[in-house]
Backbone as a printed PyTorch tensor [residue, N CA C, xyz], in Angstrom:
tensor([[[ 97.6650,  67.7140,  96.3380],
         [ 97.8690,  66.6520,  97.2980],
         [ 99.3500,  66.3130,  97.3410]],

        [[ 99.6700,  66.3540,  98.6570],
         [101.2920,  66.1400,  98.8150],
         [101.4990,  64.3130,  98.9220]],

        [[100.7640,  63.5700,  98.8820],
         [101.7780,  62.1860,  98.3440],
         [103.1570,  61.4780,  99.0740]],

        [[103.0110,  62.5870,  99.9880],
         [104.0720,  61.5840, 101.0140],
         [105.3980,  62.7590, 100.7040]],

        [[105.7370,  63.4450,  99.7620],
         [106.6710,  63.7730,  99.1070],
         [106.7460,  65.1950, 100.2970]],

        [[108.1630,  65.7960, 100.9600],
         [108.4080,  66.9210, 101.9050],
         [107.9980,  68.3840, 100.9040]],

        [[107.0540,  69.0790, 101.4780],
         [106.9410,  70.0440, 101.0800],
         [108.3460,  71.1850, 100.3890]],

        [[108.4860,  71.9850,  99.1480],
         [109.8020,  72.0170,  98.7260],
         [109.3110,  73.6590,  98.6980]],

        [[107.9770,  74.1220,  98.8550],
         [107.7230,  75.3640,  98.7870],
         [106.2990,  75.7890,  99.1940]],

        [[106.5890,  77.1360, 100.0230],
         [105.4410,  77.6270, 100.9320],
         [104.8520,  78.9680,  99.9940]],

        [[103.4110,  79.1170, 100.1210],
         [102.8500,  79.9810,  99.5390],
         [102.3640,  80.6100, 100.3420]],

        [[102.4340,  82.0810, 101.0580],
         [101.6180,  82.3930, 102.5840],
         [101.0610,  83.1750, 101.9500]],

        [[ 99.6420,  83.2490, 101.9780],
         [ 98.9120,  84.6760, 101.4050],
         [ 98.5470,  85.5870, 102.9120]],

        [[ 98.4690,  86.6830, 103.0360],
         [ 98.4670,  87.4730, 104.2950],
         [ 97.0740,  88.4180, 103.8680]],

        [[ 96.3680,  88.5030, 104.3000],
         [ 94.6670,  89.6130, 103.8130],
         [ 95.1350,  90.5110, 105.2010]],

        [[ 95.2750,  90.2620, 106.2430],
         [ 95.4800,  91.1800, 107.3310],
         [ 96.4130,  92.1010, 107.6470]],

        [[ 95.8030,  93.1840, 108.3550],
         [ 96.5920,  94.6010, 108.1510],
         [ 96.9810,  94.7210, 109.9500]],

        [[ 97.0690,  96.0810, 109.8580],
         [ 97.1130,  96.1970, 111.2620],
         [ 95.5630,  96.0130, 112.2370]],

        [[ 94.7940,  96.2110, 111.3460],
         [ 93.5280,  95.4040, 112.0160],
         [ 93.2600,  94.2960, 112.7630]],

        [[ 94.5380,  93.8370, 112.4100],
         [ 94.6920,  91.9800, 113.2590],
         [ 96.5940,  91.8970, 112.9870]],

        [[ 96.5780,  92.6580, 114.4860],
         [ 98.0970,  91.9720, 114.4990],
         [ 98.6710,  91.2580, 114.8160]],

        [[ 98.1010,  90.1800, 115.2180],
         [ 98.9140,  89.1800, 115.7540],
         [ 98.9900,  88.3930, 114.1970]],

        [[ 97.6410,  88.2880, 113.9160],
         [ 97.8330,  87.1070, 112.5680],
         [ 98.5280,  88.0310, 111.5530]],

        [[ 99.0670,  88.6490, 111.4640],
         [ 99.4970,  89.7220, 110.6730],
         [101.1010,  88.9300, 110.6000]],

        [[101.3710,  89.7610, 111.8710],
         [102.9450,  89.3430, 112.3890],
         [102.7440,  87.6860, 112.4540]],

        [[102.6690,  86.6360, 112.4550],
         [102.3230,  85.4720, 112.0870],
         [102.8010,  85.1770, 110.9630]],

        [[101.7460,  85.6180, 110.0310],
         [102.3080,  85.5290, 108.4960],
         [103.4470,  85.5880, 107.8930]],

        [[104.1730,  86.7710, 108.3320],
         [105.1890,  87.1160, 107.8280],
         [106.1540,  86.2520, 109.0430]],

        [[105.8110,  86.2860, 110.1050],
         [106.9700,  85.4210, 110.6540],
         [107.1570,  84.0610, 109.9110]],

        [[105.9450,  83.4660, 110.0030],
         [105.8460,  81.7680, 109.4390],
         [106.6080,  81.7380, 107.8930]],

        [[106.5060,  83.1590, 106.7420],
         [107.2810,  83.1510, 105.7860],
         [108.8590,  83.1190, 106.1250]],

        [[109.2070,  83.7300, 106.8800],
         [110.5890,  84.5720, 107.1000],
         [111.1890,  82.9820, 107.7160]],

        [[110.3140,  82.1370, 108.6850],
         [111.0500,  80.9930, 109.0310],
         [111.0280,  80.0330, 107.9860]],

        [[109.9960,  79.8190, 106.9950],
         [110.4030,  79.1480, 105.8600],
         [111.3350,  79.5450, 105.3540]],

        [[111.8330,  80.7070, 105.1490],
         [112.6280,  80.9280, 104.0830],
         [114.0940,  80.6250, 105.0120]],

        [[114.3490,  80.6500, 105.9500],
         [115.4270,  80.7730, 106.6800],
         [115.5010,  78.8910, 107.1550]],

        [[114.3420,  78.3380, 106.6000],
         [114.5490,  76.8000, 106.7840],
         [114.9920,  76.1700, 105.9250]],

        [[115.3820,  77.0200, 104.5870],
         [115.4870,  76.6740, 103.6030],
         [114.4410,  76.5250, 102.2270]],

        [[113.6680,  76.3630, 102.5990],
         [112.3890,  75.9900, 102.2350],
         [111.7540,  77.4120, 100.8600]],

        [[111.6460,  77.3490,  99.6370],
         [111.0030,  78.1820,  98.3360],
         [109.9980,  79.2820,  99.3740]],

        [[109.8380,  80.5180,  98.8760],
         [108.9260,  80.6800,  99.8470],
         [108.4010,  81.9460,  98.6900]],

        [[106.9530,  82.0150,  98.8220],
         [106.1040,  83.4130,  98.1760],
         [105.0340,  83.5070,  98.8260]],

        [[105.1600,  85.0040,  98.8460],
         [104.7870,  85.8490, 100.0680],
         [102.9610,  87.0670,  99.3350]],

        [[102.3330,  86.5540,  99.2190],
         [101.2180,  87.3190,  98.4080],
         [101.1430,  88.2300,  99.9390]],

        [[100.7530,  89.7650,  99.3650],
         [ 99.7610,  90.7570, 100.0330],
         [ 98.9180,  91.3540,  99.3980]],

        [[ 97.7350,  91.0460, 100.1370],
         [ 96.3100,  90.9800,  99.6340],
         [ 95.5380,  91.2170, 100.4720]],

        [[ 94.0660,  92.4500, 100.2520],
         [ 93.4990,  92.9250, 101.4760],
         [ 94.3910,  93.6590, 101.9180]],

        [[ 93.8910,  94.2390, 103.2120],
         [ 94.4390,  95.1880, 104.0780],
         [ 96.4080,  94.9260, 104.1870]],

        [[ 96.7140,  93.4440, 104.1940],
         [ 98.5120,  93.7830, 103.9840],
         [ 98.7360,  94.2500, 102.5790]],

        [[ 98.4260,  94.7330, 101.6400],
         [ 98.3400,  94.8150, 100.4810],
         [ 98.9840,  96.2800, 100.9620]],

        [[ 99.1250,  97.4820, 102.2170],
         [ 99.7590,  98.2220, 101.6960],
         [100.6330,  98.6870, 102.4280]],

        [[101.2320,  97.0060, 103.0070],
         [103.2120,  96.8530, 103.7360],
         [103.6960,  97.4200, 102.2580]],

        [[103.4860,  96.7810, 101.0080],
         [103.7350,  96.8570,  99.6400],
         [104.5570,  98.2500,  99.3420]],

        [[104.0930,  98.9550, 100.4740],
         [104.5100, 100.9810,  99.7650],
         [105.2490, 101.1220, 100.9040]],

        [[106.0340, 102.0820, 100.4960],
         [107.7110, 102.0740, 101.3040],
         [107.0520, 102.8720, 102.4020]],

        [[107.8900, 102.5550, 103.6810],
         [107.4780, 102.9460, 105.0700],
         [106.2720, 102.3460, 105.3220]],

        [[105.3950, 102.0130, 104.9200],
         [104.2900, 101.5800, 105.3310],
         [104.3070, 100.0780, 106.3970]],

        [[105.2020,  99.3700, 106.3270],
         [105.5600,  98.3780, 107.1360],
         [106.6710,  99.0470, 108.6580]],

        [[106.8200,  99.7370, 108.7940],
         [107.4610, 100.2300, 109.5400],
         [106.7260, 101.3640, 110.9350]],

        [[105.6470, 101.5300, 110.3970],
         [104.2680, 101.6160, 111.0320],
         [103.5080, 101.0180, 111.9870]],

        [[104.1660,  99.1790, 111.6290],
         [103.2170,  98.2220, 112.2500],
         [104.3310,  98.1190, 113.0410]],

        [[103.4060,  97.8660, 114.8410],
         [104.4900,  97.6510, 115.4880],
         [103.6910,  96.9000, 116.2040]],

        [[104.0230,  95.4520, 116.8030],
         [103.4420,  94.6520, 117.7650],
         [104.4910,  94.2630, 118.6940]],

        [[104.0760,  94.9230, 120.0610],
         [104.9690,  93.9740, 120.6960],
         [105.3240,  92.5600, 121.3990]],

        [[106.4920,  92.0120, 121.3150],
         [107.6710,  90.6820, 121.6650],
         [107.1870,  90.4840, 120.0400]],

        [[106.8410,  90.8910, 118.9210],
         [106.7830,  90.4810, 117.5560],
         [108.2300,  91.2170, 116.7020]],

        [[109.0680,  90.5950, 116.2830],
         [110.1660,  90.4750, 114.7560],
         [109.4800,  91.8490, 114.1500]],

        [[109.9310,  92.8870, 113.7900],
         [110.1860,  93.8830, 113.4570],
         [109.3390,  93.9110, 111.6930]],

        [[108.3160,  93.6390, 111.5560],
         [107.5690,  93.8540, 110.1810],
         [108.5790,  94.1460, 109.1230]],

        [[108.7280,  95.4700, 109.1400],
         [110.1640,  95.8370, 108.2270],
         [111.3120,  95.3810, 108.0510]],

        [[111.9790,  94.5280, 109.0800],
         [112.9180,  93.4340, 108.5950],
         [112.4040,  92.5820, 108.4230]],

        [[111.6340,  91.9340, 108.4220],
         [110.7840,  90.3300, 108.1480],
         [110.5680,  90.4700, 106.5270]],

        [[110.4180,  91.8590, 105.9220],
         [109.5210,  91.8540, 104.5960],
         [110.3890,  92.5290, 104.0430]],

        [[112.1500,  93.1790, 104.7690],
         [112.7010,  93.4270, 103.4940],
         [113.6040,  91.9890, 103.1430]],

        [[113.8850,  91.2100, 104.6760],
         [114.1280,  89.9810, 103.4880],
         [113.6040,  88.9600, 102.9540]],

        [[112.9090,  88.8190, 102.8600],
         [111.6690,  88.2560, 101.8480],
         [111.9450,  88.6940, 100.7680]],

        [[111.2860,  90.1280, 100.3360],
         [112.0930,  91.0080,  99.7150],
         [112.9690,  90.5010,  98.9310]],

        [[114.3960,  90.0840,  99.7550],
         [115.2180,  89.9290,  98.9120],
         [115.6920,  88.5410,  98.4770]],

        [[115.0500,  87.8570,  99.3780],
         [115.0380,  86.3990,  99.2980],
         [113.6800,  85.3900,  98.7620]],

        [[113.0670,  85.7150,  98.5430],
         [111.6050,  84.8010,  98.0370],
         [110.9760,  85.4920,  96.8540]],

        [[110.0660,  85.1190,  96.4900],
         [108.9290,  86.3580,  95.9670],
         [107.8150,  86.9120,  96.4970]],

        [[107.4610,  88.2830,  96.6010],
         [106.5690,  88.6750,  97.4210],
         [106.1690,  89.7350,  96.1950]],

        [[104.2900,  89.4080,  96.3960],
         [103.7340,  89.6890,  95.1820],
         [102.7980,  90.4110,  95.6950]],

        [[102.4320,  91.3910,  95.2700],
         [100.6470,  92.3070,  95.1120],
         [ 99.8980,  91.9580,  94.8310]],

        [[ 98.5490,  91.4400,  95.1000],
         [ 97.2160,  91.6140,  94.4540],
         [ 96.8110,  92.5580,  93.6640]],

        [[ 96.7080,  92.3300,  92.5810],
         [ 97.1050,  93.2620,  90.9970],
         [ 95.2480,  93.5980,  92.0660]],

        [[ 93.8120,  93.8450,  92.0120],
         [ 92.3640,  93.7370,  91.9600],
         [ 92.8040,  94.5620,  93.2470]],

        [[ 93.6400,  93.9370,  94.6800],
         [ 94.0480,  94.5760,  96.2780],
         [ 94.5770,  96.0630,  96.0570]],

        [[ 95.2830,  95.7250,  95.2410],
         [ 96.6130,  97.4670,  94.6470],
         [ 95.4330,  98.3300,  94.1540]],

        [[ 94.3300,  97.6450,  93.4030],
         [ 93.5000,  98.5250,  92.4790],
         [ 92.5610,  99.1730,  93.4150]],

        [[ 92.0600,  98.4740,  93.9780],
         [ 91.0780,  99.1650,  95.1390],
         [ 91.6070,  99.9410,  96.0630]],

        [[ 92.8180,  99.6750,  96.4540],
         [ 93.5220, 100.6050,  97.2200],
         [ 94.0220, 102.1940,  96.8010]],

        [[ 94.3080, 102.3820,  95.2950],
         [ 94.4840, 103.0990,  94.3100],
         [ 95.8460, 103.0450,  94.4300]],

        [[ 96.9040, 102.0120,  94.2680],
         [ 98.1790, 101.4310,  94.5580],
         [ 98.3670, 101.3040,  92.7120]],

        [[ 99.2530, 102.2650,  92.1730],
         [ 99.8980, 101.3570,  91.1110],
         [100.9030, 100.9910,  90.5170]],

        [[101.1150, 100.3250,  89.5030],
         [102.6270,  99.8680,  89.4120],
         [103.6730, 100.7400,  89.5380]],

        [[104.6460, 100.5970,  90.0640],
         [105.3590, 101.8070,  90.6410],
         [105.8300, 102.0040,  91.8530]],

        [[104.4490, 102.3730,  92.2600],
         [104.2640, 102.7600,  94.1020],
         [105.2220, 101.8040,  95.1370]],

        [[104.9000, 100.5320,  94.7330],
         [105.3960,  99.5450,  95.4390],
         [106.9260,  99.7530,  96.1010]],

        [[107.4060,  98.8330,  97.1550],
         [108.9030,  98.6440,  97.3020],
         [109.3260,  97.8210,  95.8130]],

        [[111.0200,  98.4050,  96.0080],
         [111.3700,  97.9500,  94.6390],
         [111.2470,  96.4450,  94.9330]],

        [[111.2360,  95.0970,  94.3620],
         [111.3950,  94.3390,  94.3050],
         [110.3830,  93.2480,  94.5690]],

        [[109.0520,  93.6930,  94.6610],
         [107.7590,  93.6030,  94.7900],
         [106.9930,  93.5880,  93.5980]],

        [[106.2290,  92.1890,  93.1420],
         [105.9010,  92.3400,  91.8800],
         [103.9140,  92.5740,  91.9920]],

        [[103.1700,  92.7900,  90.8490],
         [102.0620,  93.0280,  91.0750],
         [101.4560,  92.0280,  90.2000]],

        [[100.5560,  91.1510,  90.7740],
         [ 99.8050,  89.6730,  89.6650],
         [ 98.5800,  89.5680,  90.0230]],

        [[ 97.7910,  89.1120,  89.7100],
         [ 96.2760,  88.7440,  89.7120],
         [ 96.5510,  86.8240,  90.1280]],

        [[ 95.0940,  86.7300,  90.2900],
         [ 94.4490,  85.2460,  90.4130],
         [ 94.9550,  84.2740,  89.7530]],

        [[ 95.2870,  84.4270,  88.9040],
         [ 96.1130,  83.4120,  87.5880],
         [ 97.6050,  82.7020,  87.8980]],

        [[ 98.0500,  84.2900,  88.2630],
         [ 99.7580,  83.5530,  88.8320],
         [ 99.0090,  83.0650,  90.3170]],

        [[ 98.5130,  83.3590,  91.0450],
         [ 98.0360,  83.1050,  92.3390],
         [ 97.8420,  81.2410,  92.4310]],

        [[ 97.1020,  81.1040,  90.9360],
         [ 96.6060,  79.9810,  91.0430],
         [ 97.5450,  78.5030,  90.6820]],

        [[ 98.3680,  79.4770,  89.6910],
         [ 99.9720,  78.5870,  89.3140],
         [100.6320,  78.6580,  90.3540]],

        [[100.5640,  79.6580,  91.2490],
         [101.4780,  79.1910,  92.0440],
         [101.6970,  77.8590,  93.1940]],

        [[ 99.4910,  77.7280,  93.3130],
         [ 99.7080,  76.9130,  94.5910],
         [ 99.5320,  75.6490,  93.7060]],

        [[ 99.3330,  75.5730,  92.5560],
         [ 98.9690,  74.4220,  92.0460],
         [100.2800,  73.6380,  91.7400]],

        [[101.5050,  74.0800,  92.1450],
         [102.5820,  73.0050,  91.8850],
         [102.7810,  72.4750,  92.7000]],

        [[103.8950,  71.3200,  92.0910],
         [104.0670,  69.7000,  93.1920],
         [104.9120,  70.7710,  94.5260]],

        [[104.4480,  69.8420,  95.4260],
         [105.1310,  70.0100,  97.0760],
         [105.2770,  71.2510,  96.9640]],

        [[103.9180,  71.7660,  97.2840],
         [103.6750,  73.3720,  97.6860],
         [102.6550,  73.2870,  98.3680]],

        [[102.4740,  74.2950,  99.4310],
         [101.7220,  74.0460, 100.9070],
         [101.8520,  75.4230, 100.7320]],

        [[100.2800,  75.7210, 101.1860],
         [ 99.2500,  77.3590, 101.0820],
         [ 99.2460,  77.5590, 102.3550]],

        [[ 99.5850,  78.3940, 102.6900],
         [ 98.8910,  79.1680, 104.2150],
         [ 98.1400,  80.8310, 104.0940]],

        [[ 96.7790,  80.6470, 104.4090],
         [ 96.1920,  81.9910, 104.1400],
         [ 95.9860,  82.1340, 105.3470]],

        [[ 96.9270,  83.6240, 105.9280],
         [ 96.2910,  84.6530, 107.0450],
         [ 95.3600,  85.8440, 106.9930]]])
């Protein structure tokens, strides 16, 4: 519960692939403008975005009048944290490694620390 207090960090979890591109490109836009608002920002891919995660694979998705997938998620990338679904990677047969460099791989646990701190606001696409 935010308490009146301005949100200080965004958590966007993304499940959608190219199966749904609009909410896809969404996600990552709504991260990319947090982060460019200033605003903490971590970026989970999980489900079907779970495999932007592997190099070229974001560069694939193309929607058009939509921000370019592959620049949206390499700076994230280099500016936020953007994490794997350690259970998403597994089913996919994704493992540590595979990923873009700078892409970490966590389970439910960090998932759950993450949204559970003060002035942090979840958005699941």
């Amino acid at each position: 519960m935010n308490s009146g207090a301005p949100y200080r960090k965004l958590v966007v979890k993304v499940i959608v692939g190219k199966e749904d591109p609009e909410r896809c490109a969404q996600a990552f836009n709504v991260a990319a403008t947090a982060l460019a608002s200033g605003i903490e920002v971590s970026l989970w891919l999980a489900g079907e975005a779970s495999w932007f995660a592997l190099p070229g694979k974001a560069e694939e998705f193309v929607l058009e009048h939509a921000a370019p997938l592959h620049q949206l998620l390499e700076t994230l990338v280099l500016n936020a944290t953007v994490t794997l679904c350690t259970q998403c990677a597994t089913r996919r047969n994704i493992k540590d490694g595979d990923q873009i460099n700078g892409i970490r791989i966590a389970g439910s646990a960090a998932f759950v620390e993450e949204i559970m701190g003060a002035n942090t606001q979840v958005v699941i696409y």
